[in-house]
C-alpha positions in Angstrom: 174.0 78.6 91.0 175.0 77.6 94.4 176.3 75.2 93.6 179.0 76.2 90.8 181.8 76.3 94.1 180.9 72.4 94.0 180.6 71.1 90.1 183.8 71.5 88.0 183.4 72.7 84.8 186.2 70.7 83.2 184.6 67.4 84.5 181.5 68.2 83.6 182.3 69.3 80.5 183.9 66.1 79.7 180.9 64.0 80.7 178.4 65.5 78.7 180.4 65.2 75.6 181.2 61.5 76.6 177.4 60.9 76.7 177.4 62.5 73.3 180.0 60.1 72.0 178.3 57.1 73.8 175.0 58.3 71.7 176.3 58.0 68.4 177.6 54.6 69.2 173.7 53.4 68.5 173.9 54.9 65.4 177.1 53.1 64.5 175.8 49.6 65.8 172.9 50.5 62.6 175.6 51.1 60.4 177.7 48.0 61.8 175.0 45.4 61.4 173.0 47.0 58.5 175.9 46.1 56.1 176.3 42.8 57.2 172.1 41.5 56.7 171.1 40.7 53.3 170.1 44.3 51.3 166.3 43.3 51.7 166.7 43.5 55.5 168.8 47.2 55.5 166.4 49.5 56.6 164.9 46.9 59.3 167.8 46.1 60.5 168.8 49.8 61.3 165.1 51.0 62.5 165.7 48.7 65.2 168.6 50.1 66.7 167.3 54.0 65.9 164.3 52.9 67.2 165.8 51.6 70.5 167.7 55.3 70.9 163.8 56.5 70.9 162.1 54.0 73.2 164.4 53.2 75.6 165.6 56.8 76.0 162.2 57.7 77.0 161.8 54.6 79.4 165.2 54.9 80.9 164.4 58.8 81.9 160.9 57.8 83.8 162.0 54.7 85.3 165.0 53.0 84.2 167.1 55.8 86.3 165.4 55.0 89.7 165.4 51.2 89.3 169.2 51.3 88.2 170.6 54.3 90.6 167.9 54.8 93.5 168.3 54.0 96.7 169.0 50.7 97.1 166.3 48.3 98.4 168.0 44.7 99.7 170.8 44.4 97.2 168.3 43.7 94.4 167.0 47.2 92.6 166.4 50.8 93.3 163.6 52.4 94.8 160.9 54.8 93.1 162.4 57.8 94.9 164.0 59.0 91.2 161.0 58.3 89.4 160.5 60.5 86.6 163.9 62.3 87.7 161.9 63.3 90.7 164.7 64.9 93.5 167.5 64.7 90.7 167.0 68.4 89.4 170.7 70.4 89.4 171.8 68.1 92.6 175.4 67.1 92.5 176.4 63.8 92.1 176.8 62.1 95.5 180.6 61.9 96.1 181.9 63.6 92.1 182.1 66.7 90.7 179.2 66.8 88.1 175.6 67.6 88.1 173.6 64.6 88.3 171.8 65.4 85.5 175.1 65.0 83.3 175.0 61.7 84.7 171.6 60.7 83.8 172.4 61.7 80.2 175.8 59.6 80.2 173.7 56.2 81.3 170.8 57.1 79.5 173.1 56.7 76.3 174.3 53.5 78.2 171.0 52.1 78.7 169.7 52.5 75.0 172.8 51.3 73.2 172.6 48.1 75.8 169.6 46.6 73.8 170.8 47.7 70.1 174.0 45.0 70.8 171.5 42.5 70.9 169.7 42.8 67.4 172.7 41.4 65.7 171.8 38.2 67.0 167.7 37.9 65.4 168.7 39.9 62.6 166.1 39.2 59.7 163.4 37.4 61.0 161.8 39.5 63.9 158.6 41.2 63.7 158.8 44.9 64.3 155.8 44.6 67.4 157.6 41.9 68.8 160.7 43.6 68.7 159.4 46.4 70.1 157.9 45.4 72.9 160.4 42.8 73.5 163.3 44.8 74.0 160.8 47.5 76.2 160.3 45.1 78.7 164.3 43.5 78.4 165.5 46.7 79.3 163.1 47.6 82.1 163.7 43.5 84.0 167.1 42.7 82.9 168.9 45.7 82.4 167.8 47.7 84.9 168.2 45.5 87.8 171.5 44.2 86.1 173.0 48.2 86.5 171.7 48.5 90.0 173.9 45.2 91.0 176.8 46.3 89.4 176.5 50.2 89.4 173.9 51.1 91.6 175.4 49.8 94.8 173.0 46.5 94.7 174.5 42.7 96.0 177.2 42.6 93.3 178.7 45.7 93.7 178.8 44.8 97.6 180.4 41.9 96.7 183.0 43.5 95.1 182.8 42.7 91.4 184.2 45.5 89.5 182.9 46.6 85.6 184.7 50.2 84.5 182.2 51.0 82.3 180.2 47.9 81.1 181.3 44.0 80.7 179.1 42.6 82.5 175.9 45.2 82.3 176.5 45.7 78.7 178.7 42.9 76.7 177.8 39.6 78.9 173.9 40.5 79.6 173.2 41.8 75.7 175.5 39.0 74.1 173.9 35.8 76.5 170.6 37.4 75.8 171.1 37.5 72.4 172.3 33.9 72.0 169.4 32.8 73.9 166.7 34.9 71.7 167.9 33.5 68.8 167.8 30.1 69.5 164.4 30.1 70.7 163.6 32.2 67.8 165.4 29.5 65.0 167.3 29.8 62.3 166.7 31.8 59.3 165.7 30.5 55.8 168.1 28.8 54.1 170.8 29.1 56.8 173.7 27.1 56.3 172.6 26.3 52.6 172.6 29.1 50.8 176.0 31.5 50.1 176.5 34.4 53.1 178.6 37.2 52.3 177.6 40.8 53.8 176.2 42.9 51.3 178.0 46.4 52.3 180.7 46.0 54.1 181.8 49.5 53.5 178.5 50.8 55.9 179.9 47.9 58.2 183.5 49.9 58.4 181.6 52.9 58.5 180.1 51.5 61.6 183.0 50.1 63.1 185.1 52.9 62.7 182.2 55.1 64.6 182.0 52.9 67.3 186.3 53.0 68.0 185.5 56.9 68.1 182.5 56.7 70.4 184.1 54.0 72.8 186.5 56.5 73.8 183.4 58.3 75.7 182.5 55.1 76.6 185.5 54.2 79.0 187.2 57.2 79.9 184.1 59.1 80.6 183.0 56.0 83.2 185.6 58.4 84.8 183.3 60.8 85.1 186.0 63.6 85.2 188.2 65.1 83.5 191.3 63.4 85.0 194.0 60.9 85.2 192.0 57.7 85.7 190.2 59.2 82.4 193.4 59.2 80.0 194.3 55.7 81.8 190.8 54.5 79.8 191.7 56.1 77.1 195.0 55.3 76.0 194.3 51.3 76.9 191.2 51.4 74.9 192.9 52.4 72.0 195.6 49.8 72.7 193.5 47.3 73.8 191.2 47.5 70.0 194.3 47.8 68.0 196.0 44.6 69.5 192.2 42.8 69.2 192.2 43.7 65.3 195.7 42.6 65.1 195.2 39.2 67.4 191.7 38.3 64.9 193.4 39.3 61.9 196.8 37.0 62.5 194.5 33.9 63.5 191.9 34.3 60.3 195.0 35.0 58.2 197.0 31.8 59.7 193.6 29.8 59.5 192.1 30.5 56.3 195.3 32.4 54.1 193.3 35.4 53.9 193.3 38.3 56.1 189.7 40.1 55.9 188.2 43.4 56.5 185.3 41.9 58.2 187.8 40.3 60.6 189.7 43.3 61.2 187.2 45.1 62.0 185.3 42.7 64.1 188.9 42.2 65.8 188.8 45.8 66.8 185.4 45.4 68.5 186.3 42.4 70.3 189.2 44.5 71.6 186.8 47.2 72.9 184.7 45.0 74.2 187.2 42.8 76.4 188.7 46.0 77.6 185.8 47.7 78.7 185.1 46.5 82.4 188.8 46.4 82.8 189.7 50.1 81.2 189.6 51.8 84.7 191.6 49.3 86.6 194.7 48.0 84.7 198.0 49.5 83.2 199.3 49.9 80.1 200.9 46.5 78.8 198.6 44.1 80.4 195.5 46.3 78.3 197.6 44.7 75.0 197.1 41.3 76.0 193.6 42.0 77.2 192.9 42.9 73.6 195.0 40.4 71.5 193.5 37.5 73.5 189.9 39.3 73.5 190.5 39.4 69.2 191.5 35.6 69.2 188.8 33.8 72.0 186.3 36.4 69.6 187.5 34.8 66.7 187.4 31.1 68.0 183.9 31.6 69.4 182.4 33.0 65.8 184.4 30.9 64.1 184.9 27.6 65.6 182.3 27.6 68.4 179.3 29.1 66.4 180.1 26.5 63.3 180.2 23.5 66.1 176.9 24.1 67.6 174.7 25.6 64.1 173.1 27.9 66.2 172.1 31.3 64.1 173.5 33.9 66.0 173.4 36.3 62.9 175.7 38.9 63.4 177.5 37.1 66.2 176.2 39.1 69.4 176.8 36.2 71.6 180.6 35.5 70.1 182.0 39.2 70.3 179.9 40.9 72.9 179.1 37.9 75.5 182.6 36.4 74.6 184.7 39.2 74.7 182.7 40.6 77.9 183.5 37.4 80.0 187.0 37.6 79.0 187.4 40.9 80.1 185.6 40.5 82.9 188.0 37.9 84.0 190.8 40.1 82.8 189.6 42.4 85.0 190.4 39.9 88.0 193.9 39.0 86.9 195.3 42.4 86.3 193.7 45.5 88.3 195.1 47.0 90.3 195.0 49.7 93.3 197.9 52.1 91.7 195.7 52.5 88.8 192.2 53.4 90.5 192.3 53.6 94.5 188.7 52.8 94.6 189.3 49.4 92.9 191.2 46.1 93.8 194.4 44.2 93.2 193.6 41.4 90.8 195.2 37.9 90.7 198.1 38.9 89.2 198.9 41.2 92.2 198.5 38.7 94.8 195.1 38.7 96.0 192.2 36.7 94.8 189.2 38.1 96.3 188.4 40.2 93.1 189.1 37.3 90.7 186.3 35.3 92.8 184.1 37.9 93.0 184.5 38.3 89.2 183.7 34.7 88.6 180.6 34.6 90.5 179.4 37.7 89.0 179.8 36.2 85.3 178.0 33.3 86.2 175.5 35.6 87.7 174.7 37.8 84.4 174.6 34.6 82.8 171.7 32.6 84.4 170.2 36.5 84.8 170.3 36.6 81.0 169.3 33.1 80.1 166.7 33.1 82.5 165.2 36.6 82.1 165.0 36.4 78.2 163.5 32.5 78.2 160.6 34.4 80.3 160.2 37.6 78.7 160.6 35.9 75.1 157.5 33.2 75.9 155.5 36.3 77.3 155.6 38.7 74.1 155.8 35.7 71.6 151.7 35.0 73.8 150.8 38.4 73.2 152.5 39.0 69.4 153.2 36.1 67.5 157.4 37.1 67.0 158.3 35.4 64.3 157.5 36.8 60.4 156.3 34.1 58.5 158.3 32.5 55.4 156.3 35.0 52.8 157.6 37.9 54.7 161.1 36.5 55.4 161.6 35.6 51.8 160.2 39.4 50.5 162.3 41.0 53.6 161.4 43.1 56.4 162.2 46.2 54.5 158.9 46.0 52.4 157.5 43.5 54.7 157.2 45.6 57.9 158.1 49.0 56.9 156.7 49.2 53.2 160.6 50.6 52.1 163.1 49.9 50.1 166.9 50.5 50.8 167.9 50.8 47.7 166.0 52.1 44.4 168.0 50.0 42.1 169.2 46.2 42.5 172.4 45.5 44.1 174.0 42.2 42.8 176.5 40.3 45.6 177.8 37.6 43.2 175.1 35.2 43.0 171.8 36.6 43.6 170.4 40.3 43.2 168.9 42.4 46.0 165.2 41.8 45.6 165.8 38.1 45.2 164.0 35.6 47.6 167.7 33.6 47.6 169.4 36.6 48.1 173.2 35.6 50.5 172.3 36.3 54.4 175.4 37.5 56.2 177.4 36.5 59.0 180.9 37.1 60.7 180.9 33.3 60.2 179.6 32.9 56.8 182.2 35.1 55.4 184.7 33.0 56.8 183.3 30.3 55.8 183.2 31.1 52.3 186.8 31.7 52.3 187.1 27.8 52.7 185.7 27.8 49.3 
């Protein structure tokens, strides 16, 4: 091709298999939250994120491109220009060293792993329509727009807010949005009465441990090349999720006298998540304080916060993904810095404040976006398709309820109830702490 003289192998290489890893990160999210739901809400709970890896996919290549990365239109979205991946072809990226089409596939992966995040928060009590369509239109008004601001060169991108590869698009918008979703939503059956313990929390290491391997494409392929800003993100996302399982674990242990797998493991997610719109931007050490404060503030929020207010954030999207992603969004403001990525800013820390500003404002932006966006598209698909599964389908589960299965052929007994049982434990990051207490 012409325009081989142009693309570099090695950094497209390194993009496509980042995409790749980014992809089975859905997966992982399945496996992550499917062990922590009761085992009559298994399967549902991981159709939803494989069924998000379908939908949005699909939606992302026909429009969600060209409303996040077309031309720009006032600071607020792209144009139709890339509709359809109209005029994207074999083109090279404007201003890198990769096809564009390698970077269609990298956000693609970005875009449908976006809305998966934010199923831990309704887990168990969400019709399958409402879902559906629910997230279709979340990803197409929120996210969309929300990538253009920050990533497609829309008002907060010209403001100067910096995300590496995803705090504020990802963690802050899917984490508030989940919190908002499930309060309007309510609480599950028997919340706060009955005993919560997750009923597989093998499948939830499983998940964890899939996730750590696929957040590696994650940041260091937002360096879309195969280069020295790339191992940067790599080698402080590994440090940054081993200091956030160590930060959660030390703070449950302290707390409660027990150190848990659910905790570490959460811990190491928090730490990924905190690091994330920082991972292009800051040095080694201050990438371990990022992720020990991102473990503990996680902790605190799913912990402490979450227990405060009773709200039923199942799975705690809000306190790990919009808690960690604020943190490290603010992170991002204290400790980036120029000698890391030229194309960044000097943070706080290095004597200048614009960024730390611009930071703040673009927090509180994604925020409102989030609160805002879901309140309206929630009230619209709750007119259309009544959301909520009624207590005779909560109470069976939404395995046989909406999808006529079954995970498991035989019962699975969790200490006080068996599998198929109406009273059967619902799960929690919270809960499990909580029962520690006990």
């Amino acid at each position: 091709m012409e325009t081989a003289n142009i693309i570099n192998s090695g950094d497209t290489a390194w993009v496509l298999i980042s995409a790749a890893l980014v992809f089975i990160m859905t997966p992982a999210v399945a496996l992550f939250y499917g062990g922590m739901v009761r085992s009559k809400n298994v399967l549902s709970t991981i159709m939803q994120s494989m069924f998000i890896l379908g939908m949005v996919s699909v939606e992302f290549i026909i429009i969600g491109y060209t409303m996040a990365f077309g031309s720009d239109v006032s600071g607020l979205i792209g144009d139709l220009s890339k509709f359809g991946l109209a005029n994207v072809g074999y083109n090279v990226l404007d201003g890198g060293t990769i096809p564009e089409l390698a970077f269609v596939a990298f956000q693609c992966m970005f875009a449908a792993l976006t809305p998966a995040l934010i199923t831990g928060a309704f887990a168990e009590r969400m019709r399958f329509k409402g879902f559906a369509l629910l997230m279709l239109l979340w990803a197409i008004f929120i996210y969309n727009p929300m990538a253009h601001w920050v990533w497609g060169g829309g008002f907060l991108a010209q403001l100067g807010a910096l995300d590496f590869a995803g705090g504020l698009v990802i963690h802050i918008l899917s984490g508030v949005s989940g919190l908002t979703i499930c309060i309007l939503l309510g609480k599950r059956r028997g919340y706060g009465k009955s005993a919560m313990v997750p009923h597989n929390i093998p499948m939830t290491v499983l998940g964890a441990a899939i996730l750590w391997i696929g957040w590696f494409g994650f940041n260091a392929g937002s360096a879309l090349g195969a280069n020295e800003l790339a191992a940067n993100a790599f080698v402080v996302t590994q440090i940054a999720a081993a200091a956030g399982m160590l930060g959660w674990t030390l703070v449950e242990w302290i707390r409660h006298g027990k150190p848990t797998v659910i905790g570490a493991v959460s811990g190491c997610i928090a730490g990924l998540v905190a690091i994330t719109p920082a991972a292009g931007y800051v040095t080694i050490l201050p990438s371990v304080a990022i992720g020990l404060i991102g473990g503990v503030v996680c902790y605190l929020a799913v912990a402490v916060v979450k227990e405060h207010f009773g709200y039923d954030d199942s799975l705690d999207a809000f306190g790990v993904h919009g808690v960690g992603g604020m943190w490290g969004a603010v992170a991002t403001g204290l400790w980036a810095t120029t000698s890391v990525n030229p194309d960044g800013a000097n943070g706080l820390f290095y004597g200048e404040t614009d960024l730390f500003v611009a930071q703040v404002l673009s927090i509180g932006v994604a925020v409102i976006f989030a609160v805002i966006g879901s309140i309206v598209l929630y009230k619209v698909v709750d007119a259309i398709v009544s959301i909520r599964v009624d207590e005779a389908e909560e109470v069976t589960g939404l395995d046989l309820a909406e999808h006529g299965e079954r995970g498991y052929t035989t019962p699975i007994f969790t200490g006080s109830s068996s599998f198929f049982g109406a009273d059967s434990p619902e799960t929690s990051l919270q809960s499990a702490l909580g029962g520690l207490k006990s």
